[in-house]
One Martini backbone bead per residue (centre of mass of N, CA, C, O) as a GRO file, in nm:
protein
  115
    1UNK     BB    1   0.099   0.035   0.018
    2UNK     BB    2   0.043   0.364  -0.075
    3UNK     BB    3   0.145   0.710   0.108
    4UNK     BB    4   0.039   1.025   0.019
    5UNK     BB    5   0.217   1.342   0.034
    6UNK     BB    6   0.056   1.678   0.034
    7UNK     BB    7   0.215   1.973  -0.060
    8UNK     BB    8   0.071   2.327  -0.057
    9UNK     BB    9   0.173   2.664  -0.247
   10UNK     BB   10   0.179   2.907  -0.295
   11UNK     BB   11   0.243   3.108  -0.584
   12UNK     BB   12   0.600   3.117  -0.598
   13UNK     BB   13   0.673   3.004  -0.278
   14UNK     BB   14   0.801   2.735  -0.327
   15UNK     BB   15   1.020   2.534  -0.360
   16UNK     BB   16   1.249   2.480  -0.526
   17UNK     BB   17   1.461   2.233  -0.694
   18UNK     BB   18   1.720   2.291  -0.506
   19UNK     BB   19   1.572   2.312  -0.243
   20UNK     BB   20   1.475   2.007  -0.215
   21UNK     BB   21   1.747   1.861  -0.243
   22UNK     BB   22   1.870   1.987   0.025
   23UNK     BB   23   1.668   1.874   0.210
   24UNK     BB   24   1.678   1.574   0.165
   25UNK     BB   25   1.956   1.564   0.259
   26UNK     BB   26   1.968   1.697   0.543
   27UNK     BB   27   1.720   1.517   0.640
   28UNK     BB   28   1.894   1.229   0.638
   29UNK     BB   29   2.168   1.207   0.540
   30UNK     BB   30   2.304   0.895   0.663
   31UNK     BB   31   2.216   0.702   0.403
   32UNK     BB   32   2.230   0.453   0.155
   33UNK     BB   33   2.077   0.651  -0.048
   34UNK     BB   34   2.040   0.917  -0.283
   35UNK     BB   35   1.837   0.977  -0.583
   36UNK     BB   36   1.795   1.096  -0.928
   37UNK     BB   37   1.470   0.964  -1.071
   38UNK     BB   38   1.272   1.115  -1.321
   39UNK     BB   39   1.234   1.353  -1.071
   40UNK     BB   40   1.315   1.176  -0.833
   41UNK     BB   41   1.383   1.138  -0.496
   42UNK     BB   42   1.546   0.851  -0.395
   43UNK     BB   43   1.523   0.692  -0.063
   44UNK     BB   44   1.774   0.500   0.137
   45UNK     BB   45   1.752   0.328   0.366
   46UNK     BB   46   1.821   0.137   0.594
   47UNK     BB   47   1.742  -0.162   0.600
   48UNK     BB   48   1.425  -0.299   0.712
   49UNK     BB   49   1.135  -0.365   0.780
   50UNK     BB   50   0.875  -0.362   0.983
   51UNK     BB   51   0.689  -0.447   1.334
   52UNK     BB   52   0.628  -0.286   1.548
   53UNK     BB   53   0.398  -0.520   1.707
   54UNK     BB   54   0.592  -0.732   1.775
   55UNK     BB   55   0.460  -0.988   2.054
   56UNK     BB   56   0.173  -0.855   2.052
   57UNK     BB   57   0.081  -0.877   1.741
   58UNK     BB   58   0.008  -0.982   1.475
   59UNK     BB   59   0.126  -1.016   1.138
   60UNK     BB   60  -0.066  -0.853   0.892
   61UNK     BB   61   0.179  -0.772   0.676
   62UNK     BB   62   0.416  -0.974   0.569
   63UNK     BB   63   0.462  -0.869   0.264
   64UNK     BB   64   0.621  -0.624   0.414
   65UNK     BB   65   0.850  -0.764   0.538
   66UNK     BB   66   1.130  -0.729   0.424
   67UNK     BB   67   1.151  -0.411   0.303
   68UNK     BB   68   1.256  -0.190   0.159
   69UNK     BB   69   1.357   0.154   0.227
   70UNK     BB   70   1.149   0.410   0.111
   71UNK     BB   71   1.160   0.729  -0.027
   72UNK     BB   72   0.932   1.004  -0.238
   73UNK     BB   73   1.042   1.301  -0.401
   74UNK     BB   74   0.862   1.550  -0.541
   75UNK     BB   75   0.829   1.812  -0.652
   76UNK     BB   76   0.800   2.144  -0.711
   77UNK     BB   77   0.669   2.467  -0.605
   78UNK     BB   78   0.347   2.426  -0.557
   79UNK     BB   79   0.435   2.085  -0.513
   80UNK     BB   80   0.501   1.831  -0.259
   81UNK     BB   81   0.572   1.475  -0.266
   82UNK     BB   82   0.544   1.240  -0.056
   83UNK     BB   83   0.647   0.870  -0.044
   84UNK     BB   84   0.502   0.550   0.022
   85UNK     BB   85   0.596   0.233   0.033
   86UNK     BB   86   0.581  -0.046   0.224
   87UNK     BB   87   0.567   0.020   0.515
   88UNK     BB   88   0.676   0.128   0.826
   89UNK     BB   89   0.627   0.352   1.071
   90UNK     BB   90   0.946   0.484   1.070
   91UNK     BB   91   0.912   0.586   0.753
   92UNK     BB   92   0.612   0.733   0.820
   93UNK     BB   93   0.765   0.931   1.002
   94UNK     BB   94   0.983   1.067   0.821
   95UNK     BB   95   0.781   1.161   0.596
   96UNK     BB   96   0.563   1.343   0.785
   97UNK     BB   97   0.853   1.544   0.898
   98UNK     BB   98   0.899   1.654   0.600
   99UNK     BB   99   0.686   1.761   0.531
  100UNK     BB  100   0.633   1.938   0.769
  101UNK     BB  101   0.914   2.119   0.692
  102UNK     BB  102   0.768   2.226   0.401
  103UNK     BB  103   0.515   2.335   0.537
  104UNK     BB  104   0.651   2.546   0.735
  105UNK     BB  105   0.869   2.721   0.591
  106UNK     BB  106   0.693   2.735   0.314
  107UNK     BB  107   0.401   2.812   0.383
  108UNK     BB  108   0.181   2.622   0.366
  109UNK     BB  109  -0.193   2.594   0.238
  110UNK     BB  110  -0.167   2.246   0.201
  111UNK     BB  111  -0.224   1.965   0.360
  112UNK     BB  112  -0.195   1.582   0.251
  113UNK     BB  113  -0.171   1.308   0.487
  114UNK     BB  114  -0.326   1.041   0.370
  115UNK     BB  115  -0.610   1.003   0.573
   0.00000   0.00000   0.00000
């Protein structure tokens, strides 16, 4: 399952195109790589998916653990999106962090955290 977070910014107002990549890489750092594929920035995390609730619930989504962990941020301009696939929580709240980052600095009008 894949979730859509859309940051939306006055006309004119929201992050250029090379201010996406320096957000980017200073919110992420020393992950295990960042690039640019057909104008979408792919962060690659450390590690694997995991079940947060492992221990206490069963795991719903066995087909979702042990999967890369990406995020993809892609728009500039008027709007930036931050995407996650088969996440686990620890990556949807950095997807989430990202959002509130661009969405604060650059006084977005309208955020659609995908829920």
């Amino acid at each position: 399952m894949a979730l859509d977070r859309f940051v939306r910014f006055p006309k004119g107002k929201g992050p250029k195109k090379k201010q996406v990549a320096l957000v980017v890489r200073g919110f992420f750092g020393d992950v295990e790589s960042i690039e640019l594929v057909d104008g979408t920035w792919l962060v690659r995390l450390h590690g694997n998916s995991s079940w947060e609730l492992e221990g206490i619930e069963p795991d719903l989504m066995p087909r979702l653990r042990n999967k890369e962990r990406i995020i993809e941020v892609y728009g500039y301009g008027s709007q930036v999106t931050i995407t996650t696939r088969r996440a686990d929580a620890f990556v949807n709240a950095l997807a989430d962090g990202l959002m509130q980052l661009f969405a604060r600095y650059w006084e977005a009008t309208e955020i659609d955290d995908g829920s």
